[in-house]
N, C-alpha and C positions, 0 to 999 in steps of 0.2 A: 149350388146352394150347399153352404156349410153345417154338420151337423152339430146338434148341443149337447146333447145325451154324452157325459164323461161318466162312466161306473168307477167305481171305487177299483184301486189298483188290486192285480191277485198277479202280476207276474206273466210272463210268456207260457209258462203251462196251464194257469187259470185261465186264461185267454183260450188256448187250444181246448181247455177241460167243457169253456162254457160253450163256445163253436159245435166241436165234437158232439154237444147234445140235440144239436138241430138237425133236421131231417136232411139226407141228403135230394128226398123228392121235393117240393114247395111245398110248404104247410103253410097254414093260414096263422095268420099273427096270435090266434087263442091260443091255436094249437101247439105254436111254437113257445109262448109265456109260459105253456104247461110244463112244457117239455124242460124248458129253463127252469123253473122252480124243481121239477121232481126231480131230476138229473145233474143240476150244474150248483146246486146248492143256491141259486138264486133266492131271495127272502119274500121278493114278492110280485105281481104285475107289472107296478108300473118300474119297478126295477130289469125284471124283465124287457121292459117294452123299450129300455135305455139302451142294455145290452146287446139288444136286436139292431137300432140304430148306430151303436157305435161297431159291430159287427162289420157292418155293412159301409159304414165310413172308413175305416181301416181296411179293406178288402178283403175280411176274414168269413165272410158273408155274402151273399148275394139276396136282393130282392126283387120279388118280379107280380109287380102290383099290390096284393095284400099278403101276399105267400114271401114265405123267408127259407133257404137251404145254404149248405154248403159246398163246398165242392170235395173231392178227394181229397184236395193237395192241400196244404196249409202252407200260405204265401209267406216268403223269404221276409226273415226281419226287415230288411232293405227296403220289401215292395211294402211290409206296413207302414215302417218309416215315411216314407213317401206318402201314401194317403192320407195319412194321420195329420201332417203339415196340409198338406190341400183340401180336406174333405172338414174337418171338425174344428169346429168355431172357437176361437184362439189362440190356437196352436201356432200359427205360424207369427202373431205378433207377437207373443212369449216367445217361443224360438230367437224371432230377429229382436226381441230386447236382448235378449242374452249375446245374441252376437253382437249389439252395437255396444254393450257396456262390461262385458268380462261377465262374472261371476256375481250374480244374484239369488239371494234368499227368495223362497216363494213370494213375500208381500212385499220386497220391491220390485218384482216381474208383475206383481199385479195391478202397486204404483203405476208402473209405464205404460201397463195396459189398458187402463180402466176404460178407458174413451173406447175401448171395443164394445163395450156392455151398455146392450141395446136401450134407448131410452122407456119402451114398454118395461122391460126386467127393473128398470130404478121405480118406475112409477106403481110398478104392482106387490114391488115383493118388500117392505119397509125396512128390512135387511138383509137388502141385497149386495152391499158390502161385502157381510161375512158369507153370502151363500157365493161370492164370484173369487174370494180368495181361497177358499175351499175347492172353488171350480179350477183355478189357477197352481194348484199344488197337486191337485190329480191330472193335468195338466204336462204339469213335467213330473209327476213321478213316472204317468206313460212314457215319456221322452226318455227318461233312463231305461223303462224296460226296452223300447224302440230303439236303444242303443244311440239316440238325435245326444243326449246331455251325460254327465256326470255329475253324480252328488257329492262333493267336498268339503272338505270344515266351513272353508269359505262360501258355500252358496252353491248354485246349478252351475255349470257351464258347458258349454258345446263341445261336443266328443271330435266333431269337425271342423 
């Protein structure tokens, strides 16, 4: 199962900054949103509660039932790369548009995508358009931090 939760981009050291704030024992998911907001400059819950999942979708996180920790080590760009396509919910069809057509702007990657976006998300959210091109440009701005893209005059394109 793929995750949804994309936080707003901060970068490879936001990344580690907001990780870094989780317990290295399991804390329970209040404890750990606390600990997000007081610590990692998180703004709020359910931001927090995004952060935790994409954590954890990227491998920068572990979860073990309702408790969330980290580990010591902070995994190799490489091994995030790698999750980040497998683990979170359209990333790899953004990825593989970019590689089936060269160098694309955020909303035509989200043109190619859109048929990922589940028919509940059309039916609930009345603009959910602009909430999936949004979704779609944090998206690959992660993909550059993950070193998968590059951002060019012309558009995103795959680093690989």
């Amino acid at each position: 199962m793929r995750t949804k939760p994309v936080p707003p981009v901060r970068g490879l050291a936001g990344l580690r900054a907001v990780r870094e704030a989780l317990p290295l024992v399991p804390g329970s998911t209040d404890d750990c949103c606390r600990r997000l907001i007081e610590r990692a400059d998180v703004p709020d819950r359910n931001s927090a509660r995004s952060w935790l999942a994409f954590l954890v979708a990227v491998s920068a996180a572990a979860r073990d039932g309702d408790a969330y920790y980290r580990d010591t080590e902070m995994p190799e760009t490489a091994s995030l790369a790698a999750s980040f396509r497998e683990n979170v919910l359209g990333a790899p069809e953004v990825l593989d548009a970019l590689s089936a057509a060269g160098p694309l702007t955020a909303d035509s990657a989200f043109e190619r995508t859109r048929s990922v976006v589940p028919q509940w998300e059309r039916n609930r959210d009345p603009e959910w358009e602009s909430t999936w091109r949004d979704r779609t440009e944090r998206l690959l701005a992660w993909a550059v931090v993950f070193d998968i893209v590059n951002e060019t005059d012309d558009g995103y394109r795959l680093t690989r």
